[in-house]
C-alpha distance (Angstrom), angle and dihedral (degrees) to the residues before:
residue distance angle dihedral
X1 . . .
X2 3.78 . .
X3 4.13 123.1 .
X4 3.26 123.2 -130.9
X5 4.33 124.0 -160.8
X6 3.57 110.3 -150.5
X7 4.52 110.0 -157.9
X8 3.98 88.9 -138.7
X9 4.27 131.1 -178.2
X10 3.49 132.9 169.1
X11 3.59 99.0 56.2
X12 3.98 89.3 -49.5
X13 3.61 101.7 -56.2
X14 3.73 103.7 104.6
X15 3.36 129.9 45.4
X16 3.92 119.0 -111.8
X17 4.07 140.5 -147.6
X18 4.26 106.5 -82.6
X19 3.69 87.0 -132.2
X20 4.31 93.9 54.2
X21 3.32 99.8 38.9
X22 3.12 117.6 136.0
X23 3.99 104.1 -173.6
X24 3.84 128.2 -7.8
X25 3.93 120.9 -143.2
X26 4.04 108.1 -131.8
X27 3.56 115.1 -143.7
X28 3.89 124.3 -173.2
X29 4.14 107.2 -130.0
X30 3.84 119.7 -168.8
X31 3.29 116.8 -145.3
X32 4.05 97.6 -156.5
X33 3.46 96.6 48.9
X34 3.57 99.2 23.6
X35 3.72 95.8 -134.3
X36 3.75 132.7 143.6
X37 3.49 138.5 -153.3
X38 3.97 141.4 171.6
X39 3.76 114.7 -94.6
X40 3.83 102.1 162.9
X41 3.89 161.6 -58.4
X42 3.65 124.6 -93.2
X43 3.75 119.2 -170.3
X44 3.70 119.0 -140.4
X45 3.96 116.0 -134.3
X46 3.60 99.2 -125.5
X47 3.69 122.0 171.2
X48 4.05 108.9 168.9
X49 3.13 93.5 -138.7
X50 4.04 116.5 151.5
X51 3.49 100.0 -119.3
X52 3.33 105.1 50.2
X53 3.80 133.1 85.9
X54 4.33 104.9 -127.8
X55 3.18 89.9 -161.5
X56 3.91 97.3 60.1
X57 3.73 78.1 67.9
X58 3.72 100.8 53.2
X59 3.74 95.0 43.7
X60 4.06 82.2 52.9
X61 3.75 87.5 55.5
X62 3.32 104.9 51.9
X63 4.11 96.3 42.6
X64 3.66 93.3 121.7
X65 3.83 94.7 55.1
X66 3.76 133.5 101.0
X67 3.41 102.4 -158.7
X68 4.31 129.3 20.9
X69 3.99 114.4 -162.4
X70 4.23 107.7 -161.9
X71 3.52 137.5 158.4
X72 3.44 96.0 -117.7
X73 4.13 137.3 -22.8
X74 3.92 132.3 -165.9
X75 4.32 118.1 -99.9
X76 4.05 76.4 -111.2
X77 3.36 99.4 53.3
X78 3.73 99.7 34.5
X79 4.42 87.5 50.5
X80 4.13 85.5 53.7
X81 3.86 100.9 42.3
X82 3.81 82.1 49.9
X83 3.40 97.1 47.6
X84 4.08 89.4 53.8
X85 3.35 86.4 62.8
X86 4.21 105.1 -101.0
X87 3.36 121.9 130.0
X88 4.15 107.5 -130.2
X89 3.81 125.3 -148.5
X90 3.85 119.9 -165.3
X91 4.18 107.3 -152.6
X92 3.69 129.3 149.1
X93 4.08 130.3 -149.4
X94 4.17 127.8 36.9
X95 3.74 118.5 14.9
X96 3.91 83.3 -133.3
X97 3.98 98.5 52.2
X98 3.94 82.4 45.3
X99 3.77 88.2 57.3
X100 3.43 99.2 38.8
X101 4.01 99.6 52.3
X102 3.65 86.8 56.2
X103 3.79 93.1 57.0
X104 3.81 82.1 51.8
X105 3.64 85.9 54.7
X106 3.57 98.1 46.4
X107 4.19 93.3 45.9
X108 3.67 88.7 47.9
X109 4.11 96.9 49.5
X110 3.85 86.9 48.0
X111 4.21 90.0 50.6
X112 3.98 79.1 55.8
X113 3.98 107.2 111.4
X114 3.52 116.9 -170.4
């Protein structure tokens, strides 16, 4: 069973900029079956202020995950979310096309035989 952050807005239907975000929605993805379900919300402690890197704190919230799906993320950011460990996928649109083109993904890699 992997996690997987998603960077969300409007109300959790689209996905959002790693850096911005202000909460991700953590879904539970597993990899035999290739099935997903809700696990929870994490809030990211963001405080705008000028001196401060926002996505230090997303990175932070998402340190238990396997996997973070954004719109988009900073060299920076991206480098350091890597280096923790999570894999990071930049999409744009619906949280649920997001989610369901990396199933595709997933199935398709498995199909692979080499």
């Amino acid at each position: 069973m992997k996690k997987i952050g998603v960077a969300v807005k409007e109300n959790g239907k689209r996905l959002e900029h790693f850096g911005v975000c202000e909460y991700f929605i953590v879904y539970n993805y597993n990899e035999t079956s290739h099935d997903i379900e809700y696990d929870n919300i994490i809030f990211s402690s963001k405080d705008h202020r000028p001196d401060t890197e926002e996505w230090e704190k997303s990175a932070d919230s998402i340190k238990d995950c396997d996997i973070v799906i954004c719109e988009k993320i900073g060299f920076v950011a991206k480098a350091e979310v890597e280096r923790m460990g999570i894999k990071v996928i930049e999409s744009e649109g619906l949280v649920e096309s997001a989610l369901d083109d990396f199933i595709n993904v997933q199935i398709k890699r498995d199909n692979i035989k080499l």
